[in-house]
N, C-alpha and C positions, 0 to 999 in steps of 0.2 A: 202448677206452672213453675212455682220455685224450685221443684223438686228438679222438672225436665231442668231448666236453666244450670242447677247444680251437675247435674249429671253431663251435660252439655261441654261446661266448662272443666270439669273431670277428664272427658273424653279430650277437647284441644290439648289440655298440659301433660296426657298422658303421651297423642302424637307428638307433642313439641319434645319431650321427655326421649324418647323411642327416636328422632329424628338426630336430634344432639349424640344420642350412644350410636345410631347409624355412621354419622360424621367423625364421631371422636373413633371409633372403631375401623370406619375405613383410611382414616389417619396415620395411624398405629399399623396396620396391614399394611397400606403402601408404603411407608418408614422401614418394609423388609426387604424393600429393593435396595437399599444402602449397604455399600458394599461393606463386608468385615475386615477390618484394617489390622487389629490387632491376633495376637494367637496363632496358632496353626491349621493349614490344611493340607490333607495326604491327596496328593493329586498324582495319576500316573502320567510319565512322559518323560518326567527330571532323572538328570542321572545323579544330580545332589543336591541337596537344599539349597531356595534361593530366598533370602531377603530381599523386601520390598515393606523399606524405610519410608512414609511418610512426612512430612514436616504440616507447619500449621497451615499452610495454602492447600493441601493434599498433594503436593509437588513429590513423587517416589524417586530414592535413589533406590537403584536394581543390583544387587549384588548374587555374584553368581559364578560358579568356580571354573563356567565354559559356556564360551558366548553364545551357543543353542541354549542353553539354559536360561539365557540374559534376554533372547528373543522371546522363551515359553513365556517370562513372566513380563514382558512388555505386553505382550498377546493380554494375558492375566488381567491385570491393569487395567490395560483398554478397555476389556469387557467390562471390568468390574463398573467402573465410572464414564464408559459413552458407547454402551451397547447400542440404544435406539441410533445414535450416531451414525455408527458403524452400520447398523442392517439400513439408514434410508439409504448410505450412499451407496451401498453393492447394489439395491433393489435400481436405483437411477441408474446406474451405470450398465447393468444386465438390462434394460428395459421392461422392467417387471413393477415398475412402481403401483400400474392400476391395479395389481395382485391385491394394494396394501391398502388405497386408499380410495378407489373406484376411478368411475369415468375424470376426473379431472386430470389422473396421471397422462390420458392415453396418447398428447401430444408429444410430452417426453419421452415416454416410452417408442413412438414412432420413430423419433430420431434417433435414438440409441441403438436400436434394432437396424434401422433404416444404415449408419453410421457402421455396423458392428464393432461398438467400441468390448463388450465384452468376449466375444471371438478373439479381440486383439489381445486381450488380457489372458484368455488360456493360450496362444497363441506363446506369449513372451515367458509363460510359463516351463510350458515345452522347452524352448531354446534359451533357457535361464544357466547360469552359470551354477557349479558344486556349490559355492558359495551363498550365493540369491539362492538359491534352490533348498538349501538347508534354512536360511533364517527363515523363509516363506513356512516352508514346513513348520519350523519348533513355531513360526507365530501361531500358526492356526491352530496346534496342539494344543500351546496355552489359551486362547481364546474360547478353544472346545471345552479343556478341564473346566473352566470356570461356566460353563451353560451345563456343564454333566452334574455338576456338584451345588448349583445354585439351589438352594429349597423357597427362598423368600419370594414376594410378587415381584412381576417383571416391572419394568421402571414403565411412568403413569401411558404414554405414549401407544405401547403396545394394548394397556388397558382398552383407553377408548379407540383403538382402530381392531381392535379384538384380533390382533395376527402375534404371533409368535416367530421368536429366531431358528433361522434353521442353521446347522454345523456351519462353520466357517471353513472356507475354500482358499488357496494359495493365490489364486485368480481374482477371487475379492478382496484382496491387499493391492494386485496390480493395477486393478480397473480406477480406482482413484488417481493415477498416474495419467489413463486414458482420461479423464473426468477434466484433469485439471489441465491438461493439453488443449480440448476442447475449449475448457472456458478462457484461458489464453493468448488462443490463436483465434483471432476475433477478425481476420480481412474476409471471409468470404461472409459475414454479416455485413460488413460493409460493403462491399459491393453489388451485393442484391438490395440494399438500402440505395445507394447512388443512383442503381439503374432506378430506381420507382421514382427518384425526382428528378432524373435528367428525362424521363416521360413526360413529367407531371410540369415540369416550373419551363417557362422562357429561358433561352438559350442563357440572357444576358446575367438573368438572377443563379442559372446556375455555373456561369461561371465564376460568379463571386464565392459561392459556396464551394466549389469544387474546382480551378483552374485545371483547366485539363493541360499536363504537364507532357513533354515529348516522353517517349519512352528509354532518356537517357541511364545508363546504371548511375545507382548511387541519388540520383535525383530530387530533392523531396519537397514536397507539395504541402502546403498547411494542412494544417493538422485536422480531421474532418471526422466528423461521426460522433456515435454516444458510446465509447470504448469505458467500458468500465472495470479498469487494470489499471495499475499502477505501482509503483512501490520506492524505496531510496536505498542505497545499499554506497559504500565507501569503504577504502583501508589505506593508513598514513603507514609509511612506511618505520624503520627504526629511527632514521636523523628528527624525525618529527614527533617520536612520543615521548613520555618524560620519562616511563620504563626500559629505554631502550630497546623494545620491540614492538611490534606491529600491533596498532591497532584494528579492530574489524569492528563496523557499523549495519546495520540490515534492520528497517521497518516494512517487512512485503504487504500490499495495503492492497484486500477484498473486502470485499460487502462483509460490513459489521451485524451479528446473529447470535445468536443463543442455542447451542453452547460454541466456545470460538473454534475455529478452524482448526487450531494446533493445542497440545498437548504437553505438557512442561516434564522431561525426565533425563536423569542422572544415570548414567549405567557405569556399574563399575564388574572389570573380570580381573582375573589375577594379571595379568600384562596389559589391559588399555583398559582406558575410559575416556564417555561421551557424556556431553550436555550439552543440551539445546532442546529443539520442538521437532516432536513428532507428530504424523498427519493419526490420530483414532485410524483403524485399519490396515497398516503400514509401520512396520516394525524400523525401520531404518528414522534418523535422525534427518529430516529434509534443511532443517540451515543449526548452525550450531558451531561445534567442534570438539575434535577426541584430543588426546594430551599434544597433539602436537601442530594439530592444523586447525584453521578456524573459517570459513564458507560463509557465503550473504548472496542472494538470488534475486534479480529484478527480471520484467519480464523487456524484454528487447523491443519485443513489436512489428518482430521481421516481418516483412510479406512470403510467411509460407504456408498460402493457401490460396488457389486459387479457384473461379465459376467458367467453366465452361459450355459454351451457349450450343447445343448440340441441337443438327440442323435433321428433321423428321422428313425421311423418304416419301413422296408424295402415291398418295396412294395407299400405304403400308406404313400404319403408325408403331410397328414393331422393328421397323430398320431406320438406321440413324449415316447419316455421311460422316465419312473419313477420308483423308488423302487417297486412299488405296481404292473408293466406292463404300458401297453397302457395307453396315454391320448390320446384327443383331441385337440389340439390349438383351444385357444377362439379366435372367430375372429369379427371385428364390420370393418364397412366401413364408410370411414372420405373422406366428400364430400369437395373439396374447390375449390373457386370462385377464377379464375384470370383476372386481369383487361385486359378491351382489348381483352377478348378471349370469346369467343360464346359460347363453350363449358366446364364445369366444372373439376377440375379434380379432380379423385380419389383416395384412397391408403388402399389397404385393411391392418387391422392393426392386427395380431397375437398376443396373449399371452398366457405366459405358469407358470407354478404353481409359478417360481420364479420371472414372471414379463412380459412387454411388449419386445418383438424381436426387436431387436435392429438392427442387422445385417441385416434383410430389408430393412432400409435406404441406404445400399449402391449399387449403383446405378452402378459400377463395380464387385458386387457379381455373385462369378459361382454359379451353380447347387452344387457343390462338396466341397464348403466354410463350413465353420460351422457356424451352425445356434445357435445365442447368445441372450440371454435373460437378461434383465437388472434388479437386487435385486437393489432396493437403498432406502435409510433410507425415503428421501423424495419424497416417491411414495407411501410409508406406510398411510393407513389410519388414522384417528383423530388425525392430527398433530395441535395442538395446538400454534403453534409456534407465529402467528399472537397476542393470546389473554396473550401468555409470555411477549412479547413487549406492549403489554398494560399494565399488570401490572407492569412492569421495570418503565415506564411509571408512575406509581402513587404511586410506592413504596416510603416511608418516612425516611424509616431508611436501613444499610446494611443488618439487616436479611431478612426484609419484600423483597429486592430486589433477594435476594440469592432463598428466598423462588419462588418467580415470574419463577424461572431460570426452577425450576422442568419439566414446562413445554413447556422448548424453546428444539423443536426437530431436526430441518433443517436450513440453515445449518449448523452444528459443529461449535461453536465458542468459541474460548479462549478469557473469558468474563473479566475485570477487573473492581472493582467496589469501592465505599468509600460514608462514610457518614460524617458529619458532627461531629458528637459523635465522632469521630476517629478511626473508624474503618473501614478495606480497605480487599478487600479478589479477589480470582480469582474461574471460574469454567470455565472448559472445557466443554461449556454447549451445549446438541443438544444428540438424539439418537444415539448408539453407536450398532451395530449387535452384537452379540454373535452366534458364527459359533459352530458347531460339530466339523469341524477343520480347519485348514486355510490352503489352497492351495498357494503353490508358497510362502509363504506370503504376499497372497493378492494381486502381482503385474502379473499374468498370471491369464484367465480363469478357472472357474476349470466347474471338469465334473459337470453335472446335472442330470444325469440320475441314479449316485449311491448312492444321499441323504448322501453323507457321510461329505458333506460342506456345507450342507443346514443352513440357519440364523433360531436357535432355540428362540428367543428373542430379549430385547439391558440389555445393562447394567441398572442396576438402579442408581439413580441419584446419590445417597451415593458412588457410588465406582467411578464415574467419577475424571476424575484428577481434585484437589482446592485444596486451601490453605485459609485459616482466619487468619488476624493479626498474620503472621509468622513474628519468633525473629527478622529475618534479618533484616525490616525495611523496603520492598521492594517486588515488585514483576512486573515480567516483559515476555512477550508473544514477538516472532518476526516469527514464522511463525515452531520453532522449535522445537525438543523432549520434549514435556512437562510432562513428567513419566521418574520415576527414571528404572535401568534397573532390578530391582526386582522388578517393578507394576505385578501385577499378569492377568493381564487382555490384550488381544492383542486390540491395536489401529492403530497400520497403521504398516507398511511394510516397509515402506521411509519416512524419515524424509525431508524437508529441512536443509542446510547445517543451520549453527548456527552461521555463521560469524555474521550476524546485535545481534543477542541475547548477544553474548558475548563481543562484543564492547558496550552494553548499559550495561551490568553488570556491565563491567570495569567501566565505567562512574558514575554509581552510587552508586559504593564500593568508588571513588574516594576521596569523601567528606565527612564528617558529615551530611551538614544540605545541603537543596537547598530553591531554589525559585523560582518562576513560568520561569525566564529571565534563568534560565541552565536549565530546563526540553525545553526550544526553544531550545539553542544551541544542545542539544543533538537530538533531531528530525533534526536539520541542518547538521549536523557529514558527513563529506565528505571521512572519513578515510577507502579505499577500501584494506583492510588487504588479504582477499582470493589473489584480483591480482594481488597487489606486491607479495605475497609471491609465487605465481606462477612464475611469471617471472623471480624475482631472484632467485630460483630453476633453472633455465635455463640458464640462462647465464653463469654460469661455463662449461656448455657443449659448448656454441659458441665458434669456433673457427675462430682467422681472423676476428673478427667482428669489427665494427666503433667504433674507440675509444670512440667517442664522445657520439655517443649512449648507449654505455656499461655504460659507467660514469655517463649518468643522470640518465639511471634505476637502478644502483647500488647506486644513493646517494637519491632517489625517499623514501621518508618516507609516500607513497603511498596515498595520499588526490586526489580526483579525482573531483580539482576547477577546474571551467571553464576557465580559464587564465594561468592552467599549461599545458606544453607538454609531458608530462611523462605519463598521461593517452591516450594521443594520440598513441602516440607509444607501450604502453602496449598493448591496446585494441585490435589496427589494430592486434599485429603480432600474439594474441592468436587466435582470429576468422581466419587470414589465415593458420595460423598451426592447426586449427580443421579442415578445410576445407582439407586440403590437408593429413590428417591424414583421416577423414571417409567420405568423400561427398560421393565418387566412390563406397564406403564399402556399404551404407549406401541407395545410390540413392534415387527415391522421398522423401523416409524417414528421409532425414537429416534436413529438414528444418524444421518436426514438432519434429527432436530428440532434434535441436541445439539447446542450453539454459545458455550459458555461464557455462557449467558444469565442471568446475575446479577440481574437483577429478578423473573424469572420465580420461581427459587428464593427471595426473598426474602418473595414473596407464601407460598410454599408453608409456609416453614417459621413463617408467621403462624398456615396453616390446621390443628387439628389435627387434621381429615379427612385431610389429605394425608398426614401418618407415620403415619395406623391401620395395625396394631392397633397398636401402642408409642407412645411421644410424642415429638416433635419434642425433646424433650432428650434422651431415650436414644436416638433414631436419630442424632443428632449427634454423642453420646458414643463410640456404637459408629463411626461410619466413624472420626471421628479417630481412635479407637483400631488401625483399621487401618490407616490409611494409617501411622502409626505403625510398625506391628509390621512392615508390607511393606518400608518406607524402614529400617530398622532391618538386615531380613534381606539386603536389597539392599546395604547399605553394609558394615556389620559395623564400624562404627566410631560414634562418638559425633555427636549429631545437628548438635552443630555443622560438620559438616564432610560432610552432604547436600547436595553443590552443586546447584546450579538447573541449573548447564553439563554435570554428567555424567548427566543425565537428559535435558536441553533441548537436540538433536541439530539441527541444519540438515543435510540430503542433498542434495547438490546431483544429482539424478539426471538422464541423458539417457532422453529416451521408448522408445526403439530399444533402445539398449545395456545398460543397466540390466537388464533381461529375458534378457541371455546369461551363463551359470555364469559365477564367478570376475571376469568382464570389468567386471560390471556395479559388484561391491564395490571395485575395482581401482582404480576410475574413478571413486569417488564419495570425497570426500575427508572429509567427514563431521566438520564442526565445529563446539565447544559456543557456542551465539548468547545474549546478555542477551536481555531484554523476555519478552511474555508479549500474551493477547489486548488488555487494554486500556493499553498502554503507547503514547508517541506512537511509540519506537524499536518496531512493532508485530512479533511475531516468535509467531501464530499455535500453539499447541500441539497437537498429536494425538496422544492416548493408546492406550499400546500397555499395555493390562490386564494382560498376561503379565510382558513384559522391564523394567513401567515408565517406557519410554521416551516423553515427549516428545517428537517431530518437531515442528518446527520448518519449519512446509509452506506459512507465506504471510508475508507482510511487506513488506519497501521491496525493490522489485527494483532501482531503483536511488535515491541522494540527489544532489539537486541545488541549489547558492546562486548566486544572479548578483546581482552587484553592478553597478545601471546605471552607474554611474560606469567600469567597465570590463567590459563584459558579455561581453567574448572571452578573458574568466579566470574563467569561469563553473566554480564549483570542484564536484566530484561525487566518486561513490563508487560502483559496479556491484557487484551480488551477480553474479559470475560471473570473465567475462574477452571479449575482443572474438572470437574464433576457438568455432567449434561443432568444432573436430575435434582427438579426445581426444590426437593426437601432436603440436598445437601447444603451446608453449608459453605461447599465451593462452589456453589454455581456460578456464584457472579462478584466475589470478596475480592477478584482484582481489578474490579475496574476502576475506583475512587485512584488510584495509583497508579492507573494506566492514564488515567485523564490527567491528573496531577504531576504526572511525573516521576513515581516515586518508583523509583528501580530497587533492585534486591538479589543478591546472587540465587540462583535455580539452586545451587547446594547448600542446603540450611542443616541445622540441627532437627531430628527426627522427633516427633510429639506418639506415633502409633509405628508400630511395626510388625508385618507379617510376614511368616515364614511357611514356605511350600516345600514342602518334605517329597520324598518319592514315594508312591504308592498306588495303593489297586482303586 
């Protein structure tokens, strides 16, 4: 019996033994997916060596004796440090995700197909300028060399979904362009949301939520929906910097993730150079500046998209009405491959004069739904928009940039720019529809079948909203009305609220002069003015409330640091006073309504319809009293010591990894962020009802200052790190800096450096 026991225990520490060299071995193996920074490699494409200097963030300056060359090795790069990056978003963009990761994809994949957003990208290809058409090319060449010449394992991702990269296409640099059109032209989500609660809720409830506005141009209506876009962007003219030249400011603010969005590089050619962020996939520099000009991009928020309600021929559900009678529905069939499945699946795809059927996506539509057709700016033919960012790109001066803008269509951007000469200008740049008249204004369906809202055009560039060297000194974009209310031309329907716009005003009417160290501070601005002033609105109404908590939110001069309690306690009791004010109203729909919409609530808690049967002072009294008793139970200590930070969680998650046991927590470093939704430093909350937890799931993915006076010490901040693979050491070394503050010029001193020779 000793013996077996001996032999027993032999055999476990032999497995434990064998398991350990398993792990330490597959360690080491996956460690040869790191790309080699230093030394040489002979790669064919170059017509001469290019240097690609590293520093100690993995930040590359790209030197290179002709700008094809300077594109091979951005390509290079890319690959090297955000391959899995790069293949998810062509495979989303192509509609080919379920290829990669099975049935979960196939609802993306429907829309994409459905959408043809990758059509639109070979499409732009085609009609791409000498210029775009060559960087496209040397990108993909150096993207390729680096998959021709890689010997190591492919980075962890590929591992467990077991799919490999295939050759990079000139079309899969442009579809990211279609991707991010997409994700920023957000009204025709809204307004198939609108229509499902002006079904669903009483006339009176929805017109507090959504005032139906005349269809006057220029018009706009609170702000409404769960848009989740945003970003701040600014430039002080020369009377105002201490350099005397232009300052430029830019934090574009999406969904925070792992690895971040943009991409930190320096390119140097014998005659220009660039720094700033580049999109992984996409060779051009999307906000930055080359020696002489310096760009900042926020999203506008135009209404340019609209749902058209297309009326079905009775009898004949393959003809649709138009002014003229009878159409046809164009129809083509969209084959897609899922992994793991034998079988292919299909989706027959409809479209009608105004666009592709949208409303066949959902997969809970009756027979008796209506049938919706999608207008949108960027589904429009000859969008140029790719070959606008190339010349923004090589522009010299601010006209020559201004000039480049003519032709940026998708999507809508409120552009601010500055050159060194001193001169700084803004455009509201991107396709603009021009309607026969505006339904709803913009924010409901309109009919389709009476051509009486049909898109007769867009605006021409000359009447889009800009500004050049305006007297102010100044000029500033935060997501807000940018048209005076006599613009004569309709742009959107709803604005976002104005809170960050007018607290960056304030800040730069403050002073005379500034310098690159206050254009930070004011991207840092933790001052949440919308929610103090919400709250103290309310608290006259509590009655019987905790002294103590009355007193810190009345003495609350509303900064929403991670180290105060005052935004713990604000946050909680507004989210459960929405909650208890519309969940019930509202059902599945509240969670794509809720959006920290402070005006919304402010009407409500006017009406005392809304808190029936109780009053609007004791439904007030009651949440604060729980959010109270929750934060109380949560902390177990005194409320001054409720931080904002051990509630308000940033997760930096990767899409892939996140989703495998243990790996996924391993990997997320999970750190407490200031701000809140209306702060400029914006840092987005998502309530978790249970844990309490604030995530922290949208804000500045990255901050950027260029000072024209030296624009190649353009100083930034990255929510991440330059490397998508969780065994580099840049995966995620900028974020303690991003959160703190700590900016750093993109041009540092080189730590590694690699040089790509010409060869077979």
């Amino acid at each position: 019996m000793k013996t077996a026991f001996k032999w027993i225990k032999r055999g476990i520490l032999t497995l434990l033994l064998l398991l350990v060299v398993v792990a330490v071995g597959g360690y080491f193996w996956l460690r040869t997916s790191l790309p080699q920074v230093d030394g040489s490699i002979a790669v064919p494409g170059l017509s001469a060596p290019v240097e690609i200097a590293r520093d100690d963030r993995g930040v590359p300056t790209i030197t290179a004796k002709s700008l094809n060359d300077a594109y091979f090795a951005v390509g290079f790069a890319h690959a090297q440090d955000r391959l899995f990056q790069m293949e998810l978003m062509r495979r989303v963009g192509a509609g080919r995700l379920s290829e990669m990761i099975g049935r979960p994809g196939m609802s993306t994949d429907a829309l994409m197909r459905t959408l043809g957003i990758y059509a639109q990208a070979e499409q732009q290809v085609k009609s791409a300028s000498p210029g775009l058409k060559s960087a496209l090319d040397a990108y993909a060449a150096g993207v390729n060399a680096f998959l021709a010449q890689r010997s190591g394992a492919l980075p962890l991702e590929y591992q467990l979904l077991r799919t490999e990269p295939e050759p990079w296409r000139p079309a899969d640099s442009l579809v990211w362009g279609r991707i991010m059109a997409l994700q920023l032209s957000a009204n025709w989500r809204e307004e198939k949301l609108n229509l499902t609660l002006k079904k669903a809720l009483p006339p009176d409830l929805f017109q507090i939520l959504l005032p139906e506005a005349k269809p006057q141009a220029g018009l706009p209506a609170p702000w409404f929906g769960h848009i989740n876009v945003a970003s701040n962007n600014w430039v002080i003219g020369p009377e105002k910097s201490t350099t005397g030249a232009p300052v430029l400011a830019n934090d574009p603010h999406l969904s925070l993730s792992a690895p971040s969005v943009w991409y930190l590089v320096h390119v140097v050619t014998p005659d220009r150079q660039w720094a700033g962020v580049t999109s992984p996939g996409m060779p051009l520099i999307v906000i930055g500046a080359n020696e002489s000009v310096a760009w900042g991009l926020t999203t506008t928020s135009g209404d340019t998209e609209d749902l058209f309600e297309e009326k079905p021929i009775d009898g004949n559900q393959n003809l649709y009405q138009t002014p003229e009678g009878s159409a046809p529905f164009e129809t083509r069939f969209e084959r897609i491959k899922i992994k793991n499945d034998g079988k292919p699946w299909g989706i027959e795809v409809r479209t009608t004069r105004h666009g592709p059927v949208i409303s066949d996506l959902d997969k809970e539509r009756k027979p008796t739904d209506p049938i919706l057709a999608l207008a949108a700016a960027f589904l429009q033919p000859d969008d140029r928009t790719a070959d606008a960012l190339y010349a923004m790109n090589m522009a010299r001066n601010a006209d020559e940039f201004r000039a480049a803008l003519a032709d940026f269509a998708s999507p809508q951007q409120n552009v601010v720019f500055a050159d060194r000469q001193g001169h700084f200008g803004f455009v509201a740049a991107g396709r603009v529809p021009v309607r026969r008249k505006v339904f709803a204004n913009g924010l409901l369906p309109a009919p389709g079948w009476t051509g009486d809202y049909d898109w007769t055009g867009t605006l021409p560039f000359d009447q889009l909203p800009q500004s050049y060297d305006p007297a102010a000194g100044w000029i500033a974009t935060a997501n807000n009305k940018v048209v005076a209310d006599d613009y004569p031309h309709f742009i959107a329907g709803r604005w976002f609220g104005d809170g960050r716009y007018q607290r960056i005003a304030t800040l730069l009417q403050a002073r005379p002069k500034f310098h690159v160290e206050d254009m930070e501070k004011i991207q840092l601005d933790t001052l949440s003015g919308p929610l103090r002033d919400l709250v103290q609105s309310w608290l006259p109404l509590v009655k019987d409330g905790d002294p103590v908590i009355i007193g810190m939110l009345q003495r609350w001069e509303g900064h929403a640091d991670l180290d105060r309690a005052e935004p713990s306690i604000a946050t909680l009791w507004v989210s459960l006073t929405a909650n208890k004010l519309l969940r019930k109203k509202l059902g599945k729909s509240y969670d794509d309504w809720w959006f920290w919409n402070d005006e919304v609530l402010k009407e409500l808690i006017r009406d005392p319809k809304a808190c029936a049967p109780e009053s609007c002072s004791a439904l007030l009294g009651a949440t604060l009293k729980e959010a109270t008793d929750r934060l109380r139970a949560h902390f177990k200590v005194d409320a001054a010591n409720w931080k904002w930070g051990a509630l308000h969680r940033m997760h930096f998650r990767n899409p892939v990894l996140s989703n495998v046991p243990l790996l996924g927590d391993w990997l997320d470093p999970e750190l407490a962020t200031h701000g809140d939704m209306f702060t400029v430093n914006r840092a987005v909350p998502v309530e978790d009802t249970e844990t309490l937890e604030m995530s922290d799931v949208h804000g500045p993915t990255m901050r950027i200052v260029v000072d024209l006076a030296m624009p190649m010490e353009a100083q930034v901040t990255l929510a991440g790190g330059q490397s998508g693979n969780p065994l580099s050491e840049h995966y995620a070394d900028w974020l303690l800096d991003w959160r703190d503050g700590a900016y750093r010029s993109i041009v540092q001193p080189s730590v590694h450096t690699l040089t790509l020779k010409p060869g077979n």
